[in-house]
C-alpha positions in Angstrom: 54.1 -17.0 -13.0 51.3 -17.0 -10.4 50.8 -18.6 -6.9 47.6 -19.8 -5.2 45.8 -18.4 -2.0 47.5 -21.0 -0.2 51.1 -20.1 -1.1 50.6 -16.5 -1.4 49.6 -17.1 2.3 52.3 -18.8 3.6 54.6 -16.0 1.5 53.0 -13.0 3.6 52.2 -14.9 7.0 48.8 -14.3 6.8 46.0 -16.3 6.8 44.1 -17.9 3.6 41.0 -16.1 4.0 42.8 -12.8 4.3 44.7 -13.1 0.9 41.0 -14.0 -0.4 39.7 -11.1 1.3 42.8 -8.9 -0.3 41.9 -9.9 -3.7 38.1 -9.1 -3.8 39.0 -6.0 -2.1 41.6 -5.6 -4.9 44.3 -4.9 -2.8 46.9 -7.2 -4.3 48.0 -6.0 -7.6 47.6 -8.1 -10.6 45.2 -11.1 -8.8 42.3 -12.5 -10.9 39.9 -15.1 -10.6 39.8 -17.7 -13.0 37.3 -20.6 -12.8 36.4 -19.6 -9.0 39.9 -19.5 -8.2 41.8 -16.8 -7.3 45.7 -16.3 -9.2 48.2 -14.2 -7.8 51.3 -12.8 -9.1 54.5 -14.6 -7.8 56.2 -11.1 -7.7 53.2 -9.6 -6.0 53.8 -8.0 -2.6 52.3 -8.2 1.1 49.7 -5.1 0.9 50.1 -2.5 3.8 47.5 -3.4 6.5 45.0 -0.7 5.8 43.3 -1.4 9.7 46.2 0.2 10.9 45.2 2.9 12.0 43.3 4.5 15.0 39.7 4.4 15.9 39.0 7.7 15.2 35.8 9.3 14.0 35.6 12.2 11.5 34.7 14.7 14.1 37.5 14.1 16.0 39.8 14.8 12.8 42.1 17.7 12.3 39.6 20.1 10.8 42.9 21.1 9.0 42.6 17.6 7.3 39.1 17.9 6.8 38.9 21.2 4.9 42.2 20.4 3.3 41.0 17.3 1.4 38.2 18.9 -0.1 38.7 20.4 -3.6 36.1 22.9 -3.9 35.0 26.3 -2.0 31.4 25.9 -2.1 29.8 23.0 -0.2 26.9 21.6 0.3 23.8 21.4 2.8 24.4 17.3 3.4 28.4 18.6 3.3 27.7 21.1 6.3 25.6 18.6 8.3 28.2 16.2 8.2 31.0 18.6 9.3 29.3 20.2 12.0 27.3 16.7 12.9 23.8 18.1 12.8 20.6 17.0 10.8 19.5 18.5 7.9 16.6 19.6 10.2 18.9 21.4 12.5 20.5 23.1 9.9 17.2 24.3 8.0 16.3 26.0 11.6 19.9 27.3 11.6 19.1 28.7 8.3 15.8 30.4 9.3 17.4 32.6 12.4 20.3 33.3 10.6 22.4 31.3 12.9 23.6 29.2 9.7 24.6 31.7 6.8 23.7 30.9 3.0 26.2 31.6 0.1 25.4 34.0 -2.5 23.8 31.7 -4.8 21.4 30.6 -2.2 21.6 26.6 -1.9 25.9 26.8 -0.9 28.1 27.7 1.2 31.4 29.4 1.4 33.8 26.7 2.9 36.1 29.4 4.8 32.9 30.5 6.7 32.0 26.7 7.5 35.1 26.1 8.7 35.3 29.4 11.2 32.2 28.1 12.3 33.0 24.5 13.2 36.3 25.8 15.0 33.9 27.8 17.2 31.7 24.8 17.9 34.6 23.0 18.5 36.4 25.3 21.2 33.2 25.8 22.9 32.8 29.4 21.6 29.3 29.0 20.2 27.8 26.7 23.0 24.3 27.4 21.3 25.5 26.2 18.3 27.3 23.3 19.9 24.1 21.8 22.2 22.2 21.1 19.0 25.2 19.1 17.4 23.9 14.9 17.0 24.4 13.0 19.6 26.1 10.3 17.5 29.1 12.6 17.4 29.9 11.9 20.6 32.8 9.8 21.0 35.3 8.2 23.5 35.2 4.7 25.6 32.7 3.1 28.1 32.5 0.3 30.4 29.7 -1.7 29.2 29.7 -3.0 33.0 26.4 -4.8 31.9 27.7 -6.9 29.3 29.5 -9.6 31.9 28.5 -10.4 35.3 31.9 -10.9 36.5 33.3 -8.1 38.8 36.9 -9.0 38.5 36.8 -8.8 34.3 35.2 -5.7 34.8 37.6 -4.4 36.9 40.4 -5.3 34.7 38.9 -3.7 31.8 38.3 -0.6 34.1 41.7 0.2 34.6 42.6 -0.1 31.1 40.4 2.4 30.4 41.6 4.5 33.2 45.5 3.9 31.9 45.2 4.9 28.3 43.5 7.7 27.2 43.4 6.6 23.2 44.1 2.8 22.0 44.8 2.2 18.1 43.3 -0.8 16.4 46.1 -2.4 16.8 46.9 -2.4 20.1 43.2 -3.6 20.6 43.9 -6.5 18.4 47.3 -7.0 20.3 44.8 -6.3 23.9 42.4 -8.9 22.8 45.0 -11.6 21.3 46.9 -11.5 24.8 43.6 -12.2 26.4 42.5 -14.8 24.1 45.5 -16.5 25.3 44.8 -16.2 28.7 41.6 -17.9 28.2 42.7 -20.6 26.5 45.2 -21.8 29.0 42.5 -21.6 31.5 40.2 -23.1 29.4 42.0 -26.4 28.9 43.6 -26.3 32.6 47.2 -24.7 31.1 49.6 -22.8 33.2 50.0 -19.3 31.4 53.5 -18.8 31.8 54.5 -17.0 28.6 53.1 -13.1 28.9 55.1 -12.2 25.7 53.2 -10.3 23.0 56.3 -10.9 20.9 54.7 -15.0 21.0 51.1 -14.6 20.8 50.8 -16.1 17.5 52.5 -19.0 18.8 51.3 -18.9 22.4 49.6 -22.2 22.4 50.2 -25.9 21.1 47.2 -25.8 19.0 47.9 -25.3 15.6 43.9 -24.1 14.9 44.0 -21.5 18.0 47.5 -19.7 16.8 45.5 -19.5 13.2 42.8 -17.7 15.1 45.5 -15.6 16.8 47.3 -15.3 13.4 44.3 -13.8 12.0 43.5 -11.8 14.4 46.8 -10.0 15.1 46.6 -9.9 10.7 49.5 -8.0 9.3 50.6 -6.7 12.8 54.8 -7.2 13.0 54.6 -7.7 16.3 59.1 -7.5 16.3 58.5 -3.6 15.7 55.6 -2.9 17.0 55.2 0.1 20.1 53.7 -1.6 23.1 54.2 1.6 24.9 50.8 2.8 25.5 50.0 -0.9 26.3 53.2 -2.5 28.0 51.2 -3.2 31.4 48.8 -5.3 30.1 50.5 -8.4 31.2 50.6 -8.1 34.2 46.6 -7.9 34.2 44.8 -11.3 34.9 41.2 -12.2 33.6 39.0 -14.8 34.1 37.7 -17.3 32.0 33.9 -17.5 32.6 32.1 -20.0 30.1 28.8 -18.5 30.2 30.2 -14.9 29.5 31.6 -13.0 26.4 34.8 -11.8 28.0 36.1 -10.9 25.0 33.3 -9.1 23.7 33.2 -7.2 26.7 36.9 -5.9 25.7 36.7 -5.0 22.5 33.0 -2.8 23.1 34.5 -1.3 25.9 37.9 0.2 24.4 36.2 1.0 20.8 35.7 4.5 20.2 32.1 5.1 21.4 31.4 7.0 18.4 32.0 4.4 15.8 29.9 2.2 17.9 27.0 4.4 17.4 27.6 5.6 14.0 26.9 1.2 13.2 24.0 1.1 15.4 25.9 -1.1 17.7 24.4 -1.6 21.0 25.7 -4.5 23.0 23.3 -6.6 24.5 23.9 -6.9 28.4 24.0 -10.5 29.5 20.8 -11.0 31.5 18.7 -9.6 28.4 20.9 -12.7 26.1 19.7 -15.3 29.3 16.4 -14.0 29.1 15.8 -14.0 25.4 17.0 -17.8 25.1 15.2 -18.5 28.1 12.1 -17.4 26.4 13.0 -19.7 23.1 13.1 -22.9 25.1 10.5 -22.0 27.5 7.5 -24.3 26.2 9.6 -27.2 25.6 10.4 -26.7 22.2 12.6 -29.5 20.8 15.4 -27.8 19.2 17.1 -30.7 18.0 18.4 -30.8 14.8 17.9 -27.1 14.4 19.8 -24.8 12.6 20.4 -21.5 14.8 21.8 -18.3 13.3 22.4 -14.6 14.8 22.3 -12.8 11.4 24.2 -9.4 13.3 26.0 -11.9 15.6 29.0 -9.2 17.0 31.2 -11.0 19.0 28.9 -13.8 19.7 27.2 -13.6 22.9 23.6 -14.8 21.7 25.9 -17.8 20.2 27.8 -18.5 23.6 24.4 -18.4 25.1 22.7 -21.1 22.8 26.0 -23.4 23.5 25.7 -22.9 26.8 22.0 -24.4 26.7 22.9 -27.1 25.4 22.8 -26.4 21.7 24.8 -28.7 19.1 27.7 -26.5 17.7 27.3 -27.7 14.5 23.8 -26.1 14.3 25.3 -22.8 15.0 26.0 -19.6 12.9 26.5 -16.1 12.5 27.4 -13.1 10.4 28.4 -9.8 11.1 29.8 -6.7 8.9 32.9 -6.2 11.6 35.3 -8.1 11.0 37.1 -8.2 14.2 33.7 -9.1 16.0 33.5 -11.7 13.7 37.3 -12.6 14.4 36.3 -12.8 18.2 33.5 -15.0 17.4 35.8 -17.7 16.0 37.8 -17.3 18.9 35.0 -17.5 22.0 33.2 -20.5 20.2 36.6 -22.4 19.9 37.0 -21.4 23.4 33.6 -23.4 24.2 34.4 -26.6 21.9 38.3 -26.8 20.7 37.2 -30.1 18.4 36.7 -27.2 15.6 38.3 -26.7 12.5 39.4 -23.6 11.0 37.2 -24.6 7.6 34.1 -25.3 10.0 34.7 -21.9 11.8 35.6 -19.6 9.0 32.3 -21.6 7.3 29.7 -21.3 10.0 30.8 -17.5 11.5 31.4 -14.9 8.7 32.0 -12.0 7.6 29.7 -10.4 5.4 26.9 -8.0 5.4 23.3 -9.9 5.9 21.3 -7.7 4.4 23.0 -8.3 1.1 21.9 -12.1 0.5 25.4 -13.5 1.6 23.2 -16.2 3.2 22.1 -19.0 1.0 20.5 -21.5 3.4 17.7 -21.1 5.9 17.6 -21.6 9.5 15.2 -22.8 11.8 15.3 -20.3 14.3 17.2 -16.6 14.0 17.8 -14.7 17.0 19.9 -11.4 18.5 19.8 -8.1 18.5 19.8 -5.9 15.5 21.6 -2.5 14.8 19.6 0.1 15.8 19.6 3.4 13.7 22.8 1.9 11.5 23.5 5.0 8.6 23.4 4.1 5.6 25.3 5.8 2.7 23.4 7.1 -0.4 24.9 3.8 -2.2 23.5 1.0 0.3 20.3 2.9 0.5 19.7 2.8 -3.5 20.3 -0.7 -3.2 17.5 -1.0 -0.5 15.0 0.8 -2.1 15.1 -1.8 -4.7 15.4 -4.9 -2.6 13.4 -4.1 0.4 10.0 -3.7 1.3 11.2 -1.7 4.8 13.9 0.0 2.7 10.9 2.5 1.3 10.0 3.8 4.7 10.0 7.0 5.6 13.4 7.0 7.1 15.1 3.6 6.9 15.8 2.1 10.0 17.9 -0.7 10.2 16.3 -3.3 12.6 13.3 -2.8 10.6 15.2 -4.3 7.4 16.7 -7.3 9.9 13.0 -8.3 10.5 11.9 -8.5 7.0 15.4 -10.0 5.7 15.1 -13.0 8.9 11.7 -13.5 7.9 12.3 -14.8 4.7 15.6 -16.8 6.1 13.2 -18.6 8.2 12.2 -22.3 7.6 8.2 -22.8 7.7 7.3 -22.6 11.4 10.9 -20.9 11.9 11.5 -19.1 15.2 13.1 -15.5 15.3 13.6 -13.8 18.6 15.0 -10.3 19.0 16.1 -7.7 21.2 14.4 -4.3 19.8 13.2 -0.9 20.1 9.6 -0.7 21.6 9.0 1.9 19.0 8.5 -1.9 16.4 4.9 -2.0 18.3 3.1 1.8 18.0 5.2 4.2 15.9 4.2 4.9 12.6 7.4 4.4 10.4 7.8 0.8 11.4 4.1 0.2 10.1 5.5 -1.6 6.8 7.6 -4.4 9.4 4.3 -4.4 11.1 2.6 -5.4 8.0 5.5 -8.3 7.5 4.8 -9.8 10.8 1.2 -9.7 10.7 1.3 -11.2 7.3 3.9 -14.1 8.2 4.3 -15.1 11.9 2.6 -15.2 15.1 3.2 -14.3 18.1 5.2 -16.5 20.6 6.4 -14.3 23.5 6.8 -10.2 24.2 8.8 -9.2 27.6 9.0 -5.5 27.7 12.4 -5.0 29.0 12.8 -0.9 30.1 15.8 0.6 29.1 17.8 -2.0 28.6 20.8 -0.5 27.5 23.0 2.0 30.1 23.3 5.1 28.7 20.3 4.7 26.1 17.2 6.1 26.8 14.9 4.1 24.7 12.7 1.5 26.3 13.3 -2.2 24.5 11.4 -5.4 24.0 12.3 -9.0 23.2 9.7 -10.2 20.4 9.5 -13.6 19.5 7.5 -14.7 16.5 6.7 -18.2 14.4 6.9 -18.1 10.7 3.1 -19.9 10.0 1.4 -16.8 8.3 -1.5 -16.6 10.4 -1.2 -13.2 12.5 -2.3 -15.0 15.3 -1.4 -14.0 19.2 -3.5 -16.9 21.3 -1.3 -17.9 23.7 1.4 -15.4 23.4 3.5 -15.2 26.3 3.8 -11.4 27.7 5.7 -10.0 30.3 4.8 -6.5 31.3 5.9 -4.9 34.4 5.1 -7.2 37.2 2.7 -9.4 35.3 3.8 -12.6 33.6 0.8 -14.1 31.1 -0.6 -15.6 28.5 -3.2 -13.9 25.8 -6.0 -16.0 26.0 -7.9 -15.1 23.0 -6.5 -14.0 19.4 -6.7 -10.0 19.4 -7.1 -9.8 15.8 -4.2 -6.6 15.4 -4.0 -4.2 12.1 -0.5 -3.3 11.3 -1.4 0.3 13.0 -0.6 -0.9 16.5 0.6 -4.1 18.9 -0.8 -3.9 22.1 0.4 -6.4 24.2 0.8 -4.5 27.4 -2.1 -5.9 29.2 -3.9 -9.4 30.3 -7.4 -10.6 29.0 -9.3 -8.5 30.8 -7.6 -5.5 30.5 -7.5 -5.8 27.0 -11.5 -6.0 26.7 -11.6 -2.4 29.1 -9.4 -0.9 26.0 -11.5 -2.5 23.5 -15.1 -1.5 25.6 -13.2 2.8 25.6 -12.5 2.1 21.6 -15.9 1.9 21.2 -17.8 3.9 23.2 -21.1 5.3 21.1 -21.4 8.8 20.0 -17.5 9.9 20.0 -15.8 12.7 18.8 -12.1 13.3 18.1 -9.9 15.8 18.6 -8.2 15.1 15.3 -9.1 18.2 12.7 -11.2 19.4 15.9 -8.6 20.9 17.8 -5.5 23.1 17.6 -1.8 22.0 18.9 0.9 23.9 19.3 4.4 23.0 20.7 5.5 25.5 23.5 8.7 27.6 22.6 12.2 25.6 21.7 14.3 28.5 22.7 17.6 26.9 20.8 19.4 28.2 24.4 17.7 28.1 27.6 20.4 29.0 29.5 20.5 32.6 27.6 16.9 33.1 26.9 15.1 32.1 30.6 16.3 33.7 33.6 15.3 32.9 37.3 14.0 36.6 38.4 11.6 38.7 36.9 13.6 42.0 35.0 12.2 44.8 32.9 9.9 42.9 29.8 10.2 39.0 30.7 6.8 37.3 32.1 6.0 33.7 33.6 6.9 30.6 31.1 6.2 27.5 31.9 7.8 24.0 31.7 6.2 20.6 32.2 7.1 20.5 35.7 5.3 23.4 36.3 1.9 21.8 35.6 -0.2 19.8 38.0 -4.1 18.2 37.0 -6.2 21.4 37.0 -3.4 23.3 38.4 -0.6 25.3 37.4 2.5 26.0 39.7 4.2 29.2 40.4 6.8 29.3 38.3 10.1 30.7 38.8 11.1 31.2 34.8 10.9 34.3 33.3 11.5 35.3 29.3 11.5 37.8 27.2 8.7 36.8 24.3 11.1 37.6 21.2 9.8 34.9 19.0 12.0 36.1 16.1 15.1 34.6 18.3 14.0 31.5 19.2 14.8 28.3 17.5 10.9 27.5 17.1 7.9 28.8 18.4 4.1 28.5 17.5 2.1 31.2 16.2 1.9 33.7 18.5 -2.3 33.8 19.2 -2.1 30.3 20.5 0.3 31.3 23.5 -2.1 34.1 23.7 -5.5 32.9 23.4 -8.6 33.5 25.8 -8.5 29.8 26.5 -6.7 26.9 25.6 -5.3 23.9 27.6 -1.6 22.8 28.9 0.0 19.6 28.9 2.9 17.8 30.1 5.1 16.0 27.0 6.8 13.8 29.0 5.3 12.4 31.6 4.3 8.3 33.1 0.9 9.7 32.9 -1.5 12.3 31.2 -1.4 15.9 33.0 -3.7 18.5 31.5 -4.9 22.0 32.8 -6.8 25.4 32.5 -5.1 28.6 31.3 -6.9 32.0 30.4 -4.2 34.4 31.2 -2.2 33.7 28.0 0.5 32.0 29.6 3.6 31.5 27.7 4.9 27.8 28.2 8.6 25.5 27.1 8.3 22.9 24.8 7.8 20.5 28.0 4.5 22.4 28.3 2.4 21.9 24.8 -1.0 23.6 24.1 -4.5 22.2 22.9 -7.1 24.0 22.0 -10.3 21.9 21.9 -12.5 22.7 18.8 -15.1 20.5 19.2 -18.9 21.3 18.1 -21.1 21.3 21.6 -17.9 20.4 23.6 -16.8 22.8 26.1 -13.0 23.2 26.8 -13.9 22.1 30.7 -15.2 18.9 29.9 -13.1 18.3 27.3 -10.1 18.9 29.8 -12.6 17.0 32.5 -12.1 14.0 30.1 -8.9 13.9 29.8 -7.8 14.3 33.2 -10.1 11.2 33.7 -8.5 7.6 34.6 -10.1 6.7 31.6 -7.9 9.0 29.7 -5.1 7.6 31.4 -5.8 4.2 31.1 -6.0 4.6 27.4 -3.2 6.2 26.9 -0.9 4.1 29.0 -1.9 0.9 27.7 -2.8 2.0 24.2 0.6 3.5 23.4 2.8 2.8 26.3 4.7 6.1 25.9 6.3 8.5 28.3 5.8 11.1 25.2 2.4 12.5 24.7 2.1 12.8 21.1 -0.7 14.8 19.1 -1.7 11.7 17.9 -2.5 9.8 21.1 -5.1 12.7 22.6 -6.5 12.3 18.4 -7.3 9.0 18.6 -9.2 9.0 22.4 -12.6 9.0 21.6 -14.6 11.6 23.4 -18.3 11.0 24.2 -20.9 13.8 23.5 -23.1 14.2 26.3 -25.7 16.7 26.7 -25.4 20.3 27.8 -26.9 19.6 31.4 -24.6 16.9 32.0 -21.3 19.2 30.6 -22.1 22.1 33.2 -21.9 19.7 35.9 -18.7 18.2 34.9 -17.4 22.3 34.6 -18.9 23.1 37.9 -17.0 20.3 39.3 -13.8 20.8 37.4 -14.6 25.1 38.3 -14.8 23.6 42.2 -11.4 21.2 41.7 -9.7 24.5 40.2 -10.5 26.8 43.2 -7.5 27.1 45.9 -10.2 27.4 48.5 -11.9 24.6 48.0 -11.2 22.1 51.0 -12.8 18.7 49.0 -10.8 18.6 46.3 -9.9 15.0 46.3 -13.8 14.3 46.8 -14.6 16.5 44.0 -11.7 14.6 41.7 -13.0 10.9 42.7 -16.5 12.4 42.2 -15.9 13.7 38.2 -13.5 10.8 37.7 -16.9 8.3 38.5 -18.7 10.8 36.0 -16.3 9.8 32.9 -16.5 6.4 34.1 -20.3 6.5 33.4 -20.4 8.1 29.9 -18.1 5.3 28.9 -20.8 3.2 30.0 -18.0 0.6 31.8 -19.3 -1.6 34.7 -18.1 -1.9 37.8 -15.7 -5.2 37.2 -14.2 -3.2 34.2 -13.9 0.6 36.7 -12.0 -1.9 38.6 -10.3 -3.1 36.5 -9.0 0.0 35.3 -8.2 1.5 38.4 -5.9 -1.8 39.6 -3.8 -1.0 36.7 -3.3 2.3 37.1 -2.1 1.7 40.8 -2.9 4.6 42.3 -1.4 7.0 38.8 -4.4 9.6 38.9 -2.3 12.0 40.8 -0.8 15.5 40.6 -3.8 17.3 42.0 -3.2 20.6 43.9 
């Protein structure tokens, strides 16, 4: 005998789509499909709830449990990495200065050793060890205070956080179902009188809300179930705020951190959601009768934004791989219109994985924020590589495959707007999404948000783009900085770089640099080196000079044509550090310094073989007829700044930024006047200096042959930058 979905249902108290969802997971034994419809034994039983269980990442495991469930003694590099949550990169280093001990057979290792070694790590015994781990192991809860606007939420949330030091998945589910409720009476003007969890499934009279509820408590028996870590709740009191995802705000804020970053999930705070949908109806598009979907929608607060504009709800839907976000969703869009069905919710906002063609329909305009550095197993990146033109990258990265699967989701003349990583415009693995865009959209609208995201250091942009295939950026709207406009005239990108940092006429001072006559590169004319990566500093650089350590450097230490005195000392043992150039480069009779991190370019002179951190990198100029002071001269300049800033927009200096500035070859006369100048600049007793500085900056002006308007130009958008002289 066999029973449908719909009585196998009402049999387990569960809801349809569950049992549906139990079967293709093949957790109900003895259910098949026949004819698109699922049959289920009348004797089967209610499977265990396998969500039960709590948020707790693999580095926060026993190690007991760990080592215990694997069945061999020798494991692997990718095994190692995972324990002791470094990359493969780390490891390799590890490897090299015998920090990281091979097996016998050269390519294992002993699991006894591996696991003394992570116990170390994880008491704090090997702090060396422990400062390289990836950051993506770190766990625990945050207040994502940015994600609502509402002080009196937050603070609610707050002291939940401050209560319990832990909270399982299911007293989240039990956390968020007891606020749902809360919401809904205050949503349709109820008194909440009942704060009994033991009633939450029947805590309203609306039969498609307690389904909701129902599905999101799931399997929960709420008769049995501890409530000790959570028995204050109810006496905590949130608001209902339409415009906000309260909800969402909940669950980011007591999920384990870790498992957050491990997805690539990073919320998106709710004036970045305003500003994005701002942006989308800014020229007066008529939206009407367009389809809207967030293909990575979370818990739906680009969706509570669009209804909140004005958007039909009908028109609205989203998808995410968690299926409690997704859950939630349901919940804060039946909040916002309660004329829903459950069919028209469970239909519109799913659960599925986007990337995998669950979609079968297009939409006119896709918008949100995709996951950011989601890790991908070895299975889900096979099936990339086969499917995806981003999936053969050079290190997948998962926003990258978002843009090229919303692309072709998009109607002709489609809309997607997103919330990602600046690195989409300059760095070189995104260059095959690049290559997408160009070939497919133009470009609406760039706002160049910052870091965006508390606790993220990793400046974000929101990009809109039209699906027409013409490449084109003519009337683009930009926001950069203090500056709000529009690009006046088509900039004819290559997929190598988006610039859209700068107005019309800045644009043309870039363009007027780019081709400057008679340019060298540094690129195969020069020699870089990064400055020492000690692995330790705290071991390895010490604050007064002792027996054997001389002066190394840091970034800080380095001024324009200056060097600080310094206050580090080391002992040069390169064989100890984690990496270090080769050792004539520290050494040679010249070379220059540079700040890696910096707002703005910060070179100088060293010839007394200086040793310098890896804040401090070397270059050593290697260009025929170019002498290392005008070289340096050059790229001290404003031009050089300029450039740089609105070129790449990058607090890093990379190697291949100082490559690609072009370089003018002047004659020798000239040179010797810029080194006299930059010889003058250099010497502590010279009284003119900032004369001297304005003096050679005007010279660089002049061999890039820019007028007046265009020096001007320049020098109002650097505001003032060309600083750190003596």
């Amino acid at each position: 005998m066999y029973i449908s979905v719909s009585d196998a249902a009402e049999k387990f108290n569960i809801s349809k789509r569950r049992v549906q969802l139990l079967c293709e997971q093949g957790r109900i034994e003895g259910a098949n499909m026949v004819s698109g419809v699922w049959l289920i034994p009348s004797e089967a039983q209610k499977p265990t709830d396998a969500r039960k269980k709590k948020l707790t990442p693999i580095n926060q495991m026993s190690l007991f449990d760990v080592f215990e469930n694997m069945n061999t003694e020798k494991l692997s590099l990718d095994q190692v990495c995972e324990i002791l949550s470094i990359s493969s990169a780390t490891a390799k280093n590890w490897i090299r200065l015998g920090k990281l001990l091979v097996g016998k057979d050269g390519k294992s290792f002993e699991k006894a050793y591996i696991e003394n070694l992570a116990l170390e790590i994880k008491s704090g015994k090997d702090n060396r060890l422990k400062s390289r781990r990836n950051k993506k192991s770190v766990s625990g809860n945050v207040l994502y205070q940015d994600y609502v606007e509402n002080e009196s939420n937050r603070n609610v949330v707050k002291s939940i956080l401050e209560t319990c030091s832990s909270i399982s998945e299911e007293e989240l589910r039990v956390i968020i179902a007891f606020f749902s409720v809360q919401l809904y009476c205050q949503s349709r003007g109820i008194a909440a009188t009942n704060n009994n969890f033991l009633k939450l499934k029947t805590a309203s009279n609306n039969c498609v809300f307690n389904a909701l509820i129902s599905d999101l408590i799931g399997d929960i028996d709420l008769d049995h179930f501890d409530y000790t870590n959570i028995q204050f709740v109810p006496k905590l009191k949130i608001s209902f705020i339409p415009q906000e995802d309260t909800l969402g705000f909940i669950y980011i804020s007591l999920r384990d951190l870790s498992l957050r970053k491990q997805t690539g999930a990073y919320y998106t705070p709710a004036q970045t959601v305003t500003k994005l949908i701002d942006y989308l109806f800014s020229d007066g598009i008529n939206f009407e009768n367009r389809t809207f979907c967030d293909p990575c929608c979370g818990t739906g607060n680009f969706l509570i934004g669009l209804l909140n504009k004005g958007v039909n709800v009908a028109s609205l839907y989203g998808q995410d791989i968690d299926e409690l976000s997704v859950l939630i969703t349901r919940i804060n869009i039946f909040l916002l219109n309660g004329n829903l069905s459950k069919e028209h919710l469970e239909s519109h906002f799913i659960c599925g994985n986007t990337l995998e063609n669950t979609f079968v329909q297009s939409f006119s305009v896709i918008l949100g924020n995709p996951p950011w550095g989601y890790n991908f197993n070895k299975e889900e990146i096979s099936f990339l590589l086969k499917h995806y033109k981003t999936g053969k990258s050079k290190g997948i990265e998962s926003y990258d495959l978002f843009i090229e699967r919303s692309i072709n989701l998009l109607e002709k003349n489609g809309c997607m707007a997103y919330v990602l990583p600046e690195a989409i415009l300059s760095v070189a693995s995104h260059l095959q999404a690049r290559e997408l865009i160009l070939e497919n959209t133009s470009f609406k609208f760039v706002s160049y948000l910052g870091n965006a995201f508390a606790g993220v250091q990793c400046p974000a942009i929101i990009l809109g783009v039209q699906k027409d295939g013409k490449g084109n950026t003519e009337q683009c709207k930009i926001q950069f900085d203090n500056m709000e406009f529009r690009i006046g005239k088509n900039r004819n990108f290559d997929a190598s770089l988006f610039s859209f940092n700068m107005n019309d006429d800045q644009y043309d001072c870039l363009k007027a640099i780019e081709n400057v006559s008679n340019a060298k590169y540094l690129a195969n004319n020069a020699k870089f080196a990064l400055g020492i990566v000690t692995g330790n500093n705290k071991e390895y650089i010490k604050n007064n000079k002792e027996n054997g350590y001389e002066v190394v450097l840091k970034g800080s230490d380095i001024l324009r044509y200056a060097i600080k005195d310094s206050n580090n000392y080391i002992r040069f043992e390169p064989d100890l550090f984690q990496q270090v150039a080769p050792t004539e480069l520290y050494r040679a009779k010249e070379k220059l310094l540079y700040r890696f991190i910096c707002e703005v370019p910060v070179f100088t002179y060293d010839n007394k073989q200086t040793l310098s951190l890896n804040s401090c990198n070397i270059l050593i100029p290697q260009i025929e007829g170019m002498s290392i002071k005008y070289v340096l001269a050059v790229l001290n300049s404003s031009v050089a700044c300029y450039f740089l800033n609105k070129k790449f927009n990058s607090v890093k200096l990379l190697k291949s930024h100082i490559e690609s500035l072009p370089i003018p070859m002047v004659d020798q006369k000239f040179q010797k006047e810029i080194e006299k100048k930059v010889d003058r600049i250099m010497d502590e007793s010279e009284n003119d200096t900032v004369f001297l500085y304005n003096e050679l900056d005007n010279d660089i002006f002049s061999i890039y042959s820019l007028s007046l308007e265009q020096r001007d130009t320049i020098k109002k958008a650097l505001c003032d930058k060309t600083t750190f002289l003596k």
